[in-house]
C-alpha distance (Angstrom), angle and dihedral (degrees) to the residues before:
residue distance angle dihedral
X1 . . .
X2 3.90 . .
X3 3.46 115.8 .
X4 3.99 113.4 -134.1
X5 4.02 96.7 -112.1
X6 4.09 77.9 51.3
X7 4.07 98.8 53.5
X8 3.87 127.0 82.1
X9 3.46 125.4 -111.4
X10 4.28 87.3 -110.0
X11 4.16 93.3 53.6
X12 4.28 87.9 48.1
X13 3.42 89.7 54.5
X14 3.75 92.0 40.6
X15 3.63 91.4 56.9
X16 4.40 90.2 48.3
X17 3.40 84.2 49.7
X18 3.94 94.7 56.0
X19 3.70 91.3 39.5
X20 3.90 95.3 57.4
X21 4.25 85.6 46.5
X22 3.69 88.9 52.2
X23 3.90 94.2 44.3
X24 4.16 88.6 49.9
X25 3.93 87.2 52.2
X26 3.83 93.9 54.7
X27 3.56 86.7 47.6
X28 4.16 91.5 50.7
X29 3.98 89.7 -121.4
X30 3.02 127.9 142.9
X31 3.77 105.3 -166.0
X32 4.09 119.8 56.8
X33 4.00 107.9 -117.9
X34 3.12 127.1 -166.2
X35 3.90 103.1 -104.2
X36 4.35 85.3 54.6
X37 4.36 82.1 54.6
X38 3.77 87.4 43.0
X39 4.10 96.9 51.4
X40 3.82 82.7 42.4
X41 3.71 94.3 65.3
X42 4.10 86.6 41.0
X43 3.63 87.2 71.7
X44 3.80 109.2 33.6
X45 3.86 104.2 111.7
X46 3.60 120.1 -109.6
X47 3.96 118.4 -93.8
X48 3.70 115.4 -116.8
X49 3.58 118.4 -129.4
């Protein structure tokens, strides 16, 4: 597994992407709003620089 200073710009976003889908399906929706996108970035871990 990829650290996140090793992963592209495309797979982070791929992975927030996934995690606001996954947060939506615990929910029962079926659309993505915009408090499921903003718990999403609430648990993306931080980039190390």
């Amino acid at each position: 597994m990829k650290s996140n200073k090793d992963k592209t710009k495309e797979q982070l976003i791929e992975e927030m992407t996934e995690m606001r889908q996954r947060i939506a399906d615990l929910e029962n929706g079926d659309i993505i709003k915009a408090h499921h996108v903003a718990e999403a970035i609430q648990y993306r871990p931080r980039r190390m620089v």
